[in-house]
C-alpha positions as a Markdown table, in Angstrom:
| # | Residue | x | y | z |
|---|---|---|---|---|
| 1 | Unk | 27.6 | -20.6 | -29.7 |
| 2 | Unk | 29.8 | -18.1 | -27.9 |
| 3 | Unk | 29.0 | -14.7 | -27.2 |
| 4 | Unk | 31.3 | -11.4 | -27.4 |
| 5 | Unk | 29.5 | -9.6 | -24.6 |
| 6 | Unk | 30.7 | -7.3 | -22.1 |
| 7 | Unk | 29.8 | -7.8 | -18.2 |
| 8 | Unk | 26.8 | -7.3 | -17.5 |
| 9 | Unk | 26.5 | -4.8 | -14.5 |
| 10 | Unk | 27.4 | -2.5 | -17.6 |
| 11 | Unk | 24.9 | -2.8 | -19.6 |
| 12 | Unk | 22.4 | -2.5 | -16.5 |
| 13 | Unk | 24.6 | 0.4 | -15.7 |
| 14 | Unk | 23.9 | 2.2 | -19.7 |
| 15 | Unk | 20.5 | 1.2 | -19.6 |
| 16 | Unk | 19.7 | 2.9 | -16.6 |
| 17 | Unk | 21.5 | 6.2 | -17.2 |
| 18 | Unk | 20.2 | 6.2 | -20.3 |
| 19 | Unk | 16.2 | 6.4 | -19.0 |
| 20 | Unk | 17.2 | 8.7 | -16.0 |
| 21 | Unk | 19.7 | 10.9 | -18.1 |
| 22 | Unk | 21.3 | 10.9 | -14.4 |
| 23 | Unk | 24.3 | 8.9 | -13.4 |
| 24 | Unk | 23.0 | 9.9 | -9.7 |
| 25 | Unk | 19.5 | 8.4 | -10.3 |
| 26 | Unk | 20.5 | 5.4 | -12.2 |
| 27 | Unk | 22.9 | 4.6 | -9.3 |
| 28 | Unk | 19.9 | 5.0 | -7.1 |
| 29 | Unk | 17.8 | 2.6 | -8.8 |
| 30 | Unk | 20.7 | -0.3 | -9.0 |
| 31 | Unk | 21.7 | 0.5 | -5.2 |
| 32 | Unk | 25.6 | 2.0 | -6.0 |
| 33 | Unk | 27.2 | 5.1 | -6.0 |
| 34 | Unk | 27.6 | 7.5 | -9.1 |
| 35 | Unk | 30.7 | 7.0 | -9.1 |
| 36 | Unk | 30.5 | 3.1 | -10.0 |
| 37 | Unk | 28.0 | 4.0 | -12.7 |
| 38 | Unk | 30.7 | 6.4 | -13.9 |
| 39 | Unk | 33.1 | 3.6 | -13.6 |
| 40 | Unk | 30.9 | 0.8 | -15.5 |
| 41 | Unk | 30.0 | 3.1 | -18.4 |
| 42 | Unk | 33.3 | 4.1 | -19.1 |
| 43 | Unk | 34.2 | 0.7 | -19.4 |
| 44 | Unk | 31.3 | 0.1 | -21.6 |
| 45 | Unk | 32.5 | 2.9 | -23.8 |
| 46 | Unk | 36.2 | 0.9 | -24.0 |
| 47 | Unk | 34.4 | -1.8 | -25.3 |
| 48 | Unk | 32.4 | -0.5 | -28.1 |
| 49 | Unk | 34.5 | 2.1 | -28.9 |
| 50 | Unk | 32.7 | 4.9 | -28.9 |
| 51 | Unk | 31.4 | 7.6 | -26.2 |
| 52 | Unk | 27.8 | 7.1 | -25.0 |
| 53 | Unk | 26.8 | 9.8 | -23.7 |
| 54 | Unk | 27.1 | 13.1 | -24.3 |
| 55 | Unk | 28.2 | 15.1 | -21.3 |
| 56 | Unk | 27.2 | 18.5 | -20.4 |
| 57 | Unk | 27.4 | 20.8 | -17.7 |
| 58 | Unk | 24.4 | 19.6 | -15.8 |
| 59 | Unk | 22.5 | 17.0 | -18.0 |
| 60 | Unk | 23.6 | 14.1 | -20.5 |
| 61 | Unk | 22.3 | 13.0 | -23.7 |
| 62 | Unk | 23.0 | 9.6 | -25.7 |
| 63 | Unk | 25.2 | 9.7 | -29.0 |
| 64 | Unk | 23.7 | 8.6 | -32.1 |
| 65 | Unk | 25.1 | 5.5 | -31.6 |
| 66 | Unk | 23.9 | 4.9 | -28.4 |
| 67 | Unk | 20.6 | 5.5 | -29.4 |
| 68 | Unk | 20.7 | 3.1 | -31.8 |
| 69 | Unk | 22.0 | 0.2 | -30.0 |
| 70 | Unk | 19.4 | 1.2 | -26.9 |
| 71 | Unk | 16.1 | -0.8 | -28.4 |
| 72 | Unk | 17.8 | -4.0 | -28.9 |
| 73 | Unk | 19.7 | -3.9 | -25.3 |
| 74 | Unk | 16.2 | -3.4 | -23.9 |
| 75 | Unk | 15.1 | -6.0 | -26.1 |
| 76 | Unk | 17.8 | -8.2 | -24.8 |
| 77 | Unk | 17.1 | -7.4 | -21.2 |
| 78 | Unk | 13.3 | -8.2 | -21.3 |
| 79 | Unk | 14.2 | -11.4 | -23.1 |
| 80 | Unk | 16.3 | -13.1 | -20.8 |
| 81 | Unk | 13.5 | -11.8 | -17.6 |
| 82 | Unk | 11.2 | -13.4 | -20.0 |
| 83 | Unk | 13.6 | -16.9 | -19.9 |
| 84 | Unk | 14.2 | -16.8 | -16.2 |
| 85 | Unk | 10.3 | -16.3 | -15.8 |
| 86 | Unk | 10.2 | -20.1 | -17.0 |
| 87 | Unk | 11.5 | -21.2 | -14.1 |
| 88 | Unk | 8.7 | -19.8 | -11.7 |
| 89 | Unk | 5.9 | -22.4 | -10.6 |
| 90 | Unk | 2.4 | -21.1 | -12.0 |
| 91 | Unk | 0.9 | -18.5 | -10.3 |
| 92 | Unk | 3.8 | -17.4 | -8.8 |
| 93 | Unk | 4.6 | -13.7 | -8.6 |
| 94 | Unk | 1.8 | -10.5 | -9.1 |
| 95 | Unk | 0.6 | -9.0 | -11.7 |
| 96 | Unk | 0.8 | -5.4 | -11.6 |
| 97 | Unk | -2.3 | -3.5 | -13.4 |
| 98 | Unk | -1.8 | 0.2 | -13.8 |
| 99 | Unk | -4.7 | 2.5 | -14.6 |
| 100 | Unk | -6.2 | 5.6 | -14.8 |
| 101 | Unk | -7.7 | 6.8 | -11.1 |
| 102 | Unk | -11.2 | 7.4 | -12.9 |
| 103 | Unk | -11.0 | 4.0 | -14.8 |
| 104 | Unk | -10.3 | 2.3 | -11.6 |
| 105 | Unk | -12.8 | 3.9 | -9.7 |
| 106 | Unk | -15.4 | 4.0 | -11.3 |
| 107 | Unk | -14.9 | 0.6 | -14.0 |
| 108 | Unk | -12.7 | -1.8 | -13.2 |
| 109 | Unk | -12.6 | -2.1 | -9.5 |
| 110 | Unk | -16.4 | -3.0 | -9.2 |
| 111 | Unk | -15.6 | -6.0 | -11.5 |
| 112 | Unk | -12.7 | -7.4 | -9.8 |
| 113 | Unk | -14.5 | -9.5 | -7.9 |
| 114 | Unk | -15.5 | -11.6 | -10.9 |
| 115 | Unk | -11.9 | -11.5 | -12.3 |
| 116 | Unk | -11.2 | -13.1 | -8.6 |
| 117 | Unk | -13.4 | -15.9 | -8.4 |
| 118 | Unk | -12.8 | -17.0 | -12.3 |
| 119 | Unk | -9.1 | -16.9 | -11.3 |
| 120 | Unk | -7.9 | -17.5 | -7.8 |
| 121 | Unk | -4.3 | -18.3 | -8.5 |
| 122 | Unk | -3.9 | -15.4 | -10.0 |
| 123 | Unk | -2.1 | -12.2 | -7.4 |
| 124 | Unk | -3.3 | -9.0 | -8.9 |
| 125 | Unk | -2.0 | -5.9 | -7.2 |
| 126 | Unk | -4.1 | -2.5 | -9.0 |
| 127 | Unk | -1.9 | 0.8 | -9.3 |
| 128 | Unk | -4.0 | 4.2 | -9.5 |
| 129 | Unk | -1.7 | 6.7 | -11.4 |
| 130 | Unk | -2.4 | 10.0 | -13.2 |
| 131 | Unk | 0.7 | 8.7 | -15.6 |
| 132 | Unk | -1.7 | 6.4 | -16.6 |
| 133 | Unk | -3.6 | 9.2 | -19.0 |
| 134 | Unk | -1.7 | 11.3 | -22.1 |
| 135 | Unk | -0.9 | 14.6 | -21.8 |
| 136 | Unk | -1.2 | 16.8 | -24.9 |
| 137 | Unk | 1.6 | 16.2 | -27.7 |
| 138 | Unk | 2.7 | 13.9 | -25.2 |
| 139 | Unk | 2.1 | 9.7 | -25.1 |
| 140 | Unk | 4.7 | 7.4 | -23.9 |
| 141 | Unk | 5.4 | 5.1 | -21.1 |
| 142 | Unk | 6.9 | 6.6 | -18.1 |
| 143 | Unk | 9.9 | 5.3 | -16.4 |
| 144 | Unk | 8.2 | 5.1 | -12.4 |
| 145 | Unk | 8.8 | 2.9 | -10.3 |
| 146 | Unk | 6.0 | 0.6 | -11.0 |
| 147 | Unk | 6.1 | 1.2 | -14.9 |
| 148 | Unk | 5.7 | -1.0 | -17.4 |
| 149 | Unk | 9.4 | -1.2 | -18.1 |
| 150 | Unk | 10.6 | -2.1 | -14.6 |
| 151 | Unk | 7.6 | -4.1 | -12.8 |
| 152 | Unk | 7.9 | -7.5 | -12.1 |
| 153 | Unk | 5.1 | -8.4 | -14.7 |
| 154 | Unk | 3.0 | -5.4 | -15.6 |
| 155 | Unk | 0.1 | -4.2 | -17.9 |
| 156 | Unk | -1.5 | -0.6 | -18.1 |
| 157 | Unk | -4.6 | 0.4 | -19.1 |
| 158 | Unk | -3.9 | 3.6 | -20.6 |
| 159 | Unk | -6.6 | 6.7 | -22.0 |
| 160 | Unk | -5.4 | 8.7 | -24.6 |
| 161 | Unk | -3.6 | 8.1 | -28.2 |
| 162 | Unk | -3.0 | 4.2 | -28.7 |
| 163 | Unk | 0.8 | 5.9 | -30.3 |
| 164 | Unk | 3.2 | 3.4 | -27.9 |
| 165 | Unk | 6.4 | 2.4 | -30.0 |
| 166 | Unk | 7.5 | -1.2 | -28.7 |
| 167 | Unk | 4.5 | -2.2 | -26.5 |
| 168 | Unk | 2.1 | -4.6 | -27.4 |
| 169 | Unk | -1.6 | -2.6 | -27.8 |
| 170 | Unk | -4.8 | -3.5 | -28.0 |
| 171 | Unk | -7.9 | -1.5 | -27.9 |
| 172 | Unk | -10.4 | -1.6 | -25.4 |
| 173 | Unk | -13.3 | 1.0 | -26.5 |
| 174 | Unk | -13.4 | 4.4 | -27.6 |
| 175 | Unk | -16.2 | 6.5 | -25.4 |
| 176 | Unk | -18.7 | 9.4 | -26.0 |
| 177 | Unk | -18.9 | 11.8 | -23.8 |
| 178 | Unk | -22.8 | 12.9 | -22.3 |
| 179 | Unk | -24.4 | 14.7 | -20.4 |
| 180 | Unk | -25.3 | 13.3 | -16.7 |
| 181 | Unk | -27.3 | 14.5 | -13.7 |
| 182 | Unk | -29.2 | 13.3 | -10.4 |
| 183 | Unk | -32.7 | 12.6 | -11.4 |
| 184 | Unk | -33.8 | 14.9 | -8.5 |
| 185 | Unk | -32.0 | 17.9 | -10.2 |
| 186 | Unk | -34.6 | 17.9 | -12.9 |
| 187 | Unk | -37.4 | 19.5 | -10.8 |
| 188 | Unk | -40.3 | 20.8 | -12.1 |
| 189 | Unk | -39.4 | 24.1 | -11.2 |
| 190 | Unk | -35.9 | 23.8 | -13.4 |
| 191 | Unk | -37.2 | 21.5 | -16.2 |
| 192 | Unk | -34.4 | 19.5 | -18.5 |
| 193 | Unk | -36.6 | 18.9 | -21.7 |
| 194 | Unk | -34.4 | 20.7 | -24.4 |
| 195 | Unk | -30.9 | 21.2 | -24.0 |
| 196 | Unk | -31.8 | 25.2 | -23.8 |
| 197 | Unk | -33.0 | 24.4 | -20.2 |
| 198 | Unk | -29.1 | 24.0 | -19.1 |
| 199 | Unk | -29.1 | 27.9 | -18.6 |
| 200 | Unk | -31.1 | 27.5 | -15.6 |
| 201 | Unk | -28.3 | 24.4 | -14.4 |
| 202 | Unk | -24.8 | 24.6 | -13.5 |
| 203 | Unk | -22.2 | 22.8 | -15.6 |
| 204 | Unk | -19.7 | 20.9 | -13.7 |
| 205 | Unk | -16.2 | 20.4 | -15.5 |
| 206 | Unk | -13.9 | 17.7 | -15.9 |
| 207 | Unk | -10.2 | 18.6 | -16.5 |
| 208 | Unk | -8.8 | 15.8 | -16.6 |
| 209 | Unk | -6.5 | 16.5 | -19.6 |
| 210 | Unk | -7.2 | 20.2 | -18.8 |
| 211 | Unk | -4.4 | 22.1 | -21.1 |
| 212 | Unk | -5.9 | 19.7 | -24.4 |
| 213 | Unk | -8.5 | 21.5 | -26.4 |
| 214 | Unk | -9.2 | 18.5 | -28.0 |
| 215 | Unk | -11.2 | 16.4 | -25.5 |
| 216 | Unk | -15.0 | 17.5 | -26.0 |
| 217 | Unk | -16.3 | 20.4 | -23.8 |
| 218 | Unk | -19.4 | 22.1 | -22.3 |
| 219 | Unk | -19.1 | 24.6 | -25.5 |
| 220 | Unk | -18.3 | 21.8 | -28.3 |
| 221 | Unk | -21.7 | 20.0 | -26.6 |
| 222 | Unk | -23.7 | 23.1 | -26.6 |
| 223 | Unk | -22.9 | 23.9 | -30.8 |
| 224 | Unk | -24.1 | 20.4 | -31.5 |
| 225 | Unk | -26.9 | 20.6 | -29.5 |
| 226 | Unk | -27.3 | 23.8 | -30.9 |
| 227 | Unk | -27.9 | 26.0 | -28.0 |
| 228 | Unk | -26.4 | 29.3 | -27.4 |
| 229 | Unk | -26.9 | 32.6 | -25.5 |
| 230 | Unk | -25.1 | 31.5 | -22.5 |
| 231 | Unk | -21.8 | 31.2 | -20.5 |
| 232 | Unk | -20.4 | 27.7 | -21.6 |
| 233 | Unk | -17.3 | 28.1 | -19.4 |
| 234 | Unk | -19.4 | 29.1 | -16.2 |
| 235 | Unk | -19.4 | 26.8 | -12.9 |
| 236 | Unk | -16.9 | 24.4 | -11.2 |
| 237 | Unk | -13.6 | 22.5 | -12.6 |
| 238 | Unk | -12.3 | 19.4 | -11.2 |
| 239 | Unk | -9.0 | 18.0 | -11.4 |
| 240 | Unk | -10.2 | 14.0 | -12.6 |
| 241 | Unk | -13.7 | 12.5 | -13.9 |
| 242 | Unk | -13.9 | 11.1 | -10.1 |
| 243 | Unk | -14.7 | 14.1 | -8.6 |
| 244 | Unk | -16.5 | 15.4 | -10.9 |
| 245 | Unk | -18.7 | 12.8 | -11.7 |
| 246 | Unk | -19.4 | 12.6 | -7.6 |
| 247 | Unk | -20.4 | 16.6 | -7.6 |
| 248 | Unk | -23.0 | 15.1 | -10.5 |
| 249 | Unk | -24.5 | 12.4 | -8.0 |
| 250 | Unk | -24.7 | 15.1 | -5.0 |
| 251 | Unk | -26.9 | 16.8 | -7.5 |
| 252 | Unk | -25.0 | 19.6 | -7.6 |
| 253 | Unk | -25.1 | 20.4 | -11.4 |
| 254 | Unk | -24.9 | 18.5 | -14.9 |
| 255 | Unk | -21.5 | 16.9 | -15.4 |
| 256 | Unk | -20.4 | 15.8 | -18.9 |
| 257 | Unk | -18.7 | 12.5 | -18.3 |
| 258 | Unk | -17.4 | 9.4 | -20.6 |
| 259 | Unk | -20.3 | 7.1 | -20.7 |
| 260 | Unk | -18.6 | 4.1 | -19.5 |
| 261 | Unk | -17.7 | 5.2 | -16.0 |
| 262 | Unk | -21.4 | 6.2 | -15.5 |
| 263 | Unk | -23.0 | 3.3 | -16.8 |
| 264 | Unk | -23.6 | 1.5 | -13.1 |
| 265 | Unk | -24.7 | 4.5 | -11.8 |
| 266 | Unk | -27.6 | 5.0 | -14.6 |
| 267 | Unk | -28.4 | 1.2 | -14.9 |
| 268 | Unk | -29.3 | 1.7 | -11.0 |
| 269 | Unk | -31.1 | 5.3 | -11.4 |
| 270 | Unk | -28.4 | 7.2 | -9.7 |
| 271 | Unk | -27.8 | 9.6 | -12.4 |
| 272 | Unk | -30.0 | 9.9 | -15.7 |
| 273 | Unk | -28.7 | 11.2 | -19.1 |
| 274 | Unk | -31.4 | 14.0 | -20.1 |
| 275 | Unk | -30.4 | 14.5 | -23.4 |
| 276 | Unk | -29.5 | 11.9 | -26.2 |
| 277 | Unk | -26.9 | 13.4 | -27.6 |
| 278 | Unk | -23.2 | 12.3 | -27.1 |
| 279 | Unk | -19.7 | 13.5 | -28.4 |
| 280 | Unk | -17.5 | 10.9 | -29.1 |
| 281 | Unk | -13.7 | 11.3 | -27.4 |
| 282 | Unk | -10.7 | 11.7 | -29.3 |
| 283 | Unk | -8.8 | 9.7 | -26.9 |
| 284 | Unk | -9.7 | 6.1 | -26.2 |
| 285 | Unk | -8.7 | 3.1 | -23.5 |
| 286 | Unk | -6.0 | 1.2 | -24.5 |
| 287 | Unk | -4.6 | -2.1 | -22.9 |
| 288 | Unk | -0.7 | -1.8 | -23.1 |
| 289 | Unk | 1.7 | -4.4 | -22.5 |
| 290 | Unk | 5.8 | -5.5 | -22.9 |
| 291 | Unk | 5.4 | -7.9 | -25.7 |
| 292 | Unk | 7.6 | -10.6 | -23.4 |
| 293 | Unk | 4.5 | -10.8 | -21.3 |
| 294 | Unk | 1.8 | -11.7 | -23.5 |
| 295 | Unk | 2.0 | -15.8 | -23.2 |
| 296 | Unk | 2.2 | -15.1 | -19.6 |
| 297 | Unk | -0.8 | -16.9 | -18.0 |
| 298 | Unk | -1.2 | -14.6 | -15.8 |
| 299 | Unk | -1.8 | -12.0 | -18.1 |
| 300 | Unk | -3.3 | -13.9 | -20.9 |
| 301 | Unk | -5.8 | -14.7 | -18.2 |
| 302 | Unk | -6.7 | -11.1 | -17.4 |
| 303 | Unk | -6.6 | -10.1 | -20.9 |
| 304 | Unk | -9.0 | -12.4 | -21.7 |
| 305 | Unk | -11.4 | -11.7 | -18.9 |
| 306 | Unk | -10.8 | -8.1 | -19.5 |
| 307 | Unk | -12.2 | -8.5 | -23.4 |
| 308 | Unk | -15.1 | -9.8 | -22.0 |
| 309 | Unk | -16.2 | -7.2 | -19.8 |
| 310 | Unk | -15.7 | -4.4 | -22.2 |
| 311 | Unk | -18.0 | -6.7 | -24.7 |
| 312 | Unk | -21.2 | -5.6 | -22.2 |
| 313 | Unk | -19.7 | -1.6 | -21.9 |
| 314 | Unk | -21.4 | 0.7 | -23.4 |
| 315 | Unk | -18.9 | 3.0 | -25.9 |
C-alpha cells in the first residue's frame, strides 16, 4: 500500500507547536531554530491546503481544521513509537512512574522494594510532581518534560477527577479523609473522647488543592460530627499532605489526612485516629496511561503488582 504523506520533520514540527502554542519552544524541544519550525509548517500548510495556525500578535491558536486532524496525528505518532518499541530486547528501556509528592512519600515508595524483588528486569525511575494532582475546573495531562505524552514509556498516578480524554484509566481507590494525631497529644489533661474536645487542640491544614472548596475541610468534618462553637479555620496550613501529615507525628496538633497515606503510620502506633468518623474525598487515585503502552510488559508488570497492593489499602 502507498501512502500520501508529507515528510515527516513536519508533522513533528505541527505537533509540537501545536502543544507549546510557541514556534520558539517547539524549536526548543526538537533542537532547531524558530525559523525552521516556521519553515516546516508552512510547508505543511502547502500540503493540506489550509493555514494551521492562527497567528496573532504574540500567541497562536490552531484552525478548526487543525484541531481536527491533531488527535489522529498523535494517534499516528504514538503508533509507530509503539512499532519501533518491538524491536527492543525485553526489559530494555525505563519505565517512568509519575506521582503525586504525598502518594510517593508516604504510599508507594515504602512498597517498592516488593515491586523490585518480584521484578528485577524491570528499570523503574519514580517522578515526584505537583502536576501529578488536579487543580480546580482543571484535569488534563501536562505537556513537561517527563509527561505522559513525551516519556520514553510512562504512567502516572494521578489524584483528582478520573476526566482524561485519550488516556487509558483505571481506578485505584477513592479515600476518606480522618482525623489523625500522635497518641501522646491525647493527654489526660487535653482529653480526645468526643469530637467537642478539638477546641482544646490545634487543627493542622492540608492545602494541597488549596483554592478547591470541594475537598473536605476542618469545618465540613466538624458539621458531621456535629460540633460547633469554635474557630474551624484557626491553626497552620501546609502547602502538600507531606508536611502536614509530619506536623501531625511531631504532635503538634490533629491533621485531617486521606487515610491511605497514614495507614503505616497507625498500623505501627505512630499516629491514632480518635474519632470514627471519616469524610469521603471527591477526588480519587487514578492510574493513567497512553493506551500504546498497555501490552508493554513492563508496564503490564507494574500494573499488575500495583492492583495488588491497593487490594490490602484501606479506602
Amino acid at each position: 500500500m502507498s501512502y500520501r504523506l508529507p515528510p515527516l520533520a513536519a508533522l513533528r514540527a505541527f505537533e509540537a507547536a501545536s502543544r507549546h502554542l510557541s514556534f520558539k519552544k517547539a524549536a526548543e524541544e526538537l533542537h532547531v531554530t524558530p525559523a525552521a519550525i516556521s519553515q516546516q509548517i508552512k510547508a505543511l500548510e502547502e500540503y493540506v491546503g489550509f493555514s494551521l495556525f492562527h497567528r496573532l500578535t504574540r500567541a497562536l491558536s490552531l484552525t478548526a481544521q487543525a484541531e481536527a486532524m491533531l488527535p489522529k496525528l498523535r494517534e499516528g505518532f504514538e503508533c509507530l513509537a509503539a512499532a519501533l518499541d518491538t524491536t527492543r530486547p525485553p526489559g530494555e528501556g525505563v519505565l517512568t512512574v509519575i506521582a503525586p509528592p504525598s502518594f510517593a512519600t508516604r504510599w508507594l515508595v515504602p512498597r517498592l522494594p516488593r515491586f523490585a524483588a518480584e521484578h528485577p528486569e524491570v528499570k523503574l525511575r519514580l517522578s515526584s510532581q505537583n502536576d501529578a494532582v488536579d487543580r480546580p475546573g482543571e484535569s488534563k495531562i501536562t505537556d513537561e518534560p517527563h509527561d505522559l505524552r513525551t516519556a520514553d514509556t510512562s504512567l502516572a498516578i494521578r489524584y483528582g477527577t478520573g476526566d482524561y480524554p485519550g488516556f487509558h484509566v483505571q481506578q485505584l481507590f477513592a479515600p476518606a479523609w480522618v482525623p489523625v494525631c500522635s497518641p501522646r497529644l491525647a493527654t489526660a489533661e487535653r482529653p480526645l473522647d468526643t469530637p467537642d474536645d478539638l477546641a482544646r487542640h490545634v487543627l493542622i491544614h492540608d492545602e494541597t488543592i488549596h483554592d478547591d472548596p470541594r475537598p473536605p475541610n476542618w469545618l465540613e468534618w466538624l458539621t458531621r460530627a456535629g460540633v460547633g462553637g469554635f474557630d474551624a479555620e484557626r491553626g497552620p496550613r501546609f502547602s502538600n499532605a507531606v508536611l502536614a501529615v509530619e506536623a501531625a507525628l511531631d504532635g503538634q496538633g490533629v491533621a485531617l489526612a486521606l487515610l491511605p497515606l497514614v495507614e503505616a503510620d497507625v498500623a505501627a502506633g505512630r499516629l491514632i485516629i480518635p474519632f470514627n468518623l471519616s469524610v469521603p474525598s471527591p477526588y480519587a487515585y487514578f492510574l493513567v496511561m497512553r493506551k500504546v503502552f498497555a501490552g508493554r510488559p513492563s508496564v503490564a508488570a507494574f500494573c499488575d503488582w500495583l492492583m495488588a497492593e491497593v487490594g490490602t489499602t484501606s479506602r
